[in-house]
Each structure stands twice: as C-alpha cells, then as structure tokens.
PAZAPA-4460 file (N, C-alpha, C; in steps of 0.05 Angstrom, whole numbers, plus 32768, in hexadecimal, padded with zeros to 4 digits):
% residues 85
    n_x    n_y    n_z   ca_x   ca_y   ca_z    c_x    c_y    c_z   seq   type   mol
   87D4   770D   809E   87EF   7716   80A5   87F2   7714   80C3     1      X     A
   8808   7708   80CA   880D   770B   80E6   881A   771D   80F5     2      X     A
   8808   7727   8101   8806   7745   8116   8816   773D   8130     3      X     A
   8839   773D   8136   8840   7726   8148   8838   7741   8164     4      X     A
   883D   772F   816F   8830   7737   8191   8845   772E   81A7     5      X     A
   8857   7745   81A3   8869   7746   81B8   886A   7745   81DD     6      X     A
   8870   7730   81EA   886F   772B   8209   8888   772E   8218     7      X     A
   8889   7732   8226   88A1   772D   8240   88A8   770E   823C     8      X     A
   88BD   770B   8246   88D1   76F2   824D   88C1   76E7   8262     9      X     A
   88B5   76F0   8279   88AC   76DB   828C   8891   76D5   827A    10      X     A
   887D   76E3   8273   886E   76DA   826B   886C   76C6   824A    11      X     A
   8882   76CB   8244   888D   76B6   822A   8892   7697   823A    12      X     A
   88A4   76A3   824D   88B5   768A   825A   8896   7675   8262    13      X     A
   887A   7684   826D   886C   767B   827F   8851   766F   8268    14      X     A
   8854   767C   824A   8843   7671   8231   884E   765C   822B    15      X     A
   8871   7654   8228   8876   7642   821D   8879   7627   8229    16      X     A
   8879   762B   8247   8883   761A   8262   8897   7612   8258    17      X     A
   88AD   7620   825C   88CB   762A   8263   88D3   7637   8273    18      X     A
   88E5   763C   8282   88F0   7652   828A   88FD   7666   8281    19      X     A
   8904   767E   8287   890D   7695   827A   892C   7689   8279    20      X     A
   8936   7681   8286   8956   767A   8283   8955   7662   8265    21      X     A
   894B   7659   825F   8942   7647   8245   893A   7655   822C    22      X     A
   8933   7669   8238   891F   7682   821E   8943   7692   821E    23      X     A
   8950   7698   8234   896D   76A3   822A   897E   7687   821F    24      X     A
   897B   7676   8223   8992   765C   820C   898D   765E   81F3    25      X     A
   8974   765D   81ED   8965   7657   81D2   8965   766F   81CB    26      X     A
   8970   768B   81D6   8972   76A4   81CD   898F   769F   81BB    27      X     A
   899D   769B   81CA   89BF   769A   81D0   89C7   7682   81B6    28      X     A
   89BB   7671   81BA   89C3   7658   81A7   89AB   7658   8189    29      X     A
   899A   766D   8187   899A   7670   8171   897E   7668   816A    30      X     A
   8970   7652   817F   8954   7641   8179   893E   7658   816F    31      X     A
   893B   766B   8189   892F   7687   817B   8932   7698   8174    32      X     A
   893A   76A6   8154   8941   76AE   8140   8939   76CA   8155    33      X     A
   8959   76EA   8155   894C   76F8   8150   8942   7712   8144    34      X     A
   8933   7720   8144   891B   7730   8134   8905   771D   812C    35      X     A
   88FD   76FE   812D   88EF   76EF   8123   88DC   76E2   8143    36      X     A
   88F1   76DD   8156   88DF   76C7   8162   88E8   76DC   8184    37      X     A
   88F9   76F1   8186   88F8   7705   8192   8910   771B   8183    38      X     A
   890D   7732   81A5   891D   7748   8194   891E   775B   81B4    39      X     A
   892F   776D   81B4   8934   7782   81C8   8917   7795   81D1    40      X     A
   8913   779C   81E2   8901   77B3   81E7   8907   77CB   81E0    41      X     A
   8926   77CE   81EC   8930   77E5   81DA   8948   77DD   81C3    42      X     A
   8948   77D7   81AE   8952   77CC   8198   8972   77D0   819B    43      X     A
   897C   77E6   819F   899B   77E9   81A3   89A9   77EC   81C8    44      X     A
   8997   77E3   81E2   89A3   77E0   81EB   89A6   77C0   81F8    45      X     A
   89BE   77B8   81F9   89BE   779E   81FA   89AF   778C   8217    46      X     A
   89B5   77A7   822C   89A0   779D   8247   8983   77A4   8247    47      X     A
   897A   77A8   822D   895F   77AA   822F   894A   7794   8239    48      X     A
   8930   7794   823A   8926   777F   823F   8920   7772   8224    49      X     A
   891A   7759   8227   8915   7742   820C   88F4   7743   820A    50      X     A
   88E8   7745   81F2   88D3   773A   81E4   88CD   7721   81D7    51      X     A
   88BC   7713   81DB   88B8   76FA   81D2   889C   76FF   81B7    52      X     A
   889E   76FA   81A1   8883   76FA   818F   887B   76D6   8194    53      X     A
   886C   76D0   81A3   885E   76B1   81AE   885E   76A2   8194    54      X     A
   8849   76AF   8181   8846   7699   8168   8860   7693   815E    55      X     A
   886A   76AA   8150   8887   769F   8146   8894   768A   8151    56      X     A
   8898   768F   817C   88B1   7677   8184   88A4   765C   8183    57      X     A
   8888   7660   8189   8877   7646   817D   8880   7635   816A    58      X     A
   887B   7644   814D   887F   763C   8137   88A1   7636   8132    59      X     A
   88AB   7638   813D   88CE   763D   813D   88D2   761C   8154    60      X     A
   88C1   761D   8168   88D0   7607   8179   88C2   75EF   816F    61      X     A
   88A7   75ED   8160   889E   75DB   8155   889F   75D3   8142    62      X     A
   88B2   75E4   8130   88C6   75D2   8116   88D8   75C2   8123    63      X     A
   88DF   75D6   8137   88FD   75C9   813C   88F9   75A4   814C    64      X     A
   88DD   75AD   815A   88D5   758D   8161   88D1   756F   8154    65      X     A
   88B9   7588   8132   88B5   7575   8121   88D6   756C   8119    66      X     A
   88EA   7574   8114   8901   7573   8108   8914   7563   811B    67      X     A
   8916   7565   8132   891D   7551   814D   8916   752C   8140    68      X     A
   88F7   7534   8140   88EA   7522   8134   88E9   750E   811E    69      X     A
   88F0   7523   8102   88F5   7511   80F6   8913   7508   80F5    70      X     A
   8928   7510   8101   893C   7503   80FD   893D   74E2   8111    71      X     A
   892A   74EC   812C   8928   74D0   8135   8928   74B4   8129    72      X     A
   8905   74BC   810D   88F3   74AE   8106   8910   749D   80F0    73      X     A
   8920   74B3   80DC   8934   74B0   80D4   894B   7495   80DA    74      X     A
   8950   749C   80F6   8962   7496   80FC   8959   7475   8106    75      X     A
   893E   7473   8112   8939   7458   810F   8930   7447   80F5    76      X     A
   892E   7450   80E1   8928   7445   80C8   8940   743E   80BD    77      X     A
   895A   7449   80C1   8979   7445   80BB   897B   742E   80CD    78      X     A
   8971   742C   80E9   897F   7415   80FE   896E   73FC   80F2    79      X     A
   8959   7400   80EA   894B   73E5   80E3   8956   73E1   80C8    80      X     A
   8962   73EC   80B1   896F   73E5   8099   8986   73D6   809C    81      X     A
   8993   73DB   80BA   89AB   73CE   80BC   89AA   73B4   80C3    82      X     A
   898C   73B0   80DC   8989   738C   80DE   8983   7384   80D1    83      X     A
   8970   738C   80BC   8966   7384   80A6   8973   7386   8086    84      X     A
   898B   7382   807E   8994   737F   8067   8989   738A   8051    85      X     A
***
C-alpha cells in the first residue's frame, strides 16, 4: 500500500525539475489531480501552503507523457497511410 509522503512546493518543484510556477499551472489546469497528486496544508484555507505526494505526480505526469506519446506514434502511422494508399 502506498504510504504517500507529503513535501513542500519548492522541494516538489526541485524533485521534479520544474518550477513551482509550473507545479501552480498543472495545479490550475488540472494535470495534478487534487487530494491525489497534491492538497492544502490546511485543507479549508485557500492561502494555505500546497503539498505535493512525489510518487503520485510522477505517476500522473508519466501517463500523461506515455499518452503525449502515443498519440504522436498515432498520428504518424495516419500520415504514412495517406502517401501510401
């Protein structure tokens, strides 16, 4: 079972080599889910500080890469069907 292990934002920002302003986009736009990939320090106030659980945004930005990925692989297998008849 995974025991997640909550960090600060700089030190998230500084595991993932990102910056913390990147760790707030991917907050904001949804990439890191949260209660899953972070969450508040203090849960109901909204200027609290942010927690990062590392494995989770791991596992969260490295779908999202494999998935980048395969639409590439995709998308050139469609361009070669079209010179190729």
């Amino acid at each position: 079972m995974h025991q997640p292990r909550w960090v600060p934002q700089r030190e998230a920002a500084f595991a993932l080599s990102t910056s913390e302003r990147t760790l707030s986009r991917m907050r904001n736009d949804g990439t890191l889910v949260q209660g899953i990939c972070w969450r508040r320090k203090v849960p109901h106030n909204r200027n609290s500080h942010i927690l990062y659980d590392l494995e989770k945004c791991i596992d969260e930005l490295s779908g999202q890469a494999r998935a980048a990925q395969l639409e590439t692989d995709l998308q050139q297998i469609n361009e070669k069907k079209e010179v190729y008849p």
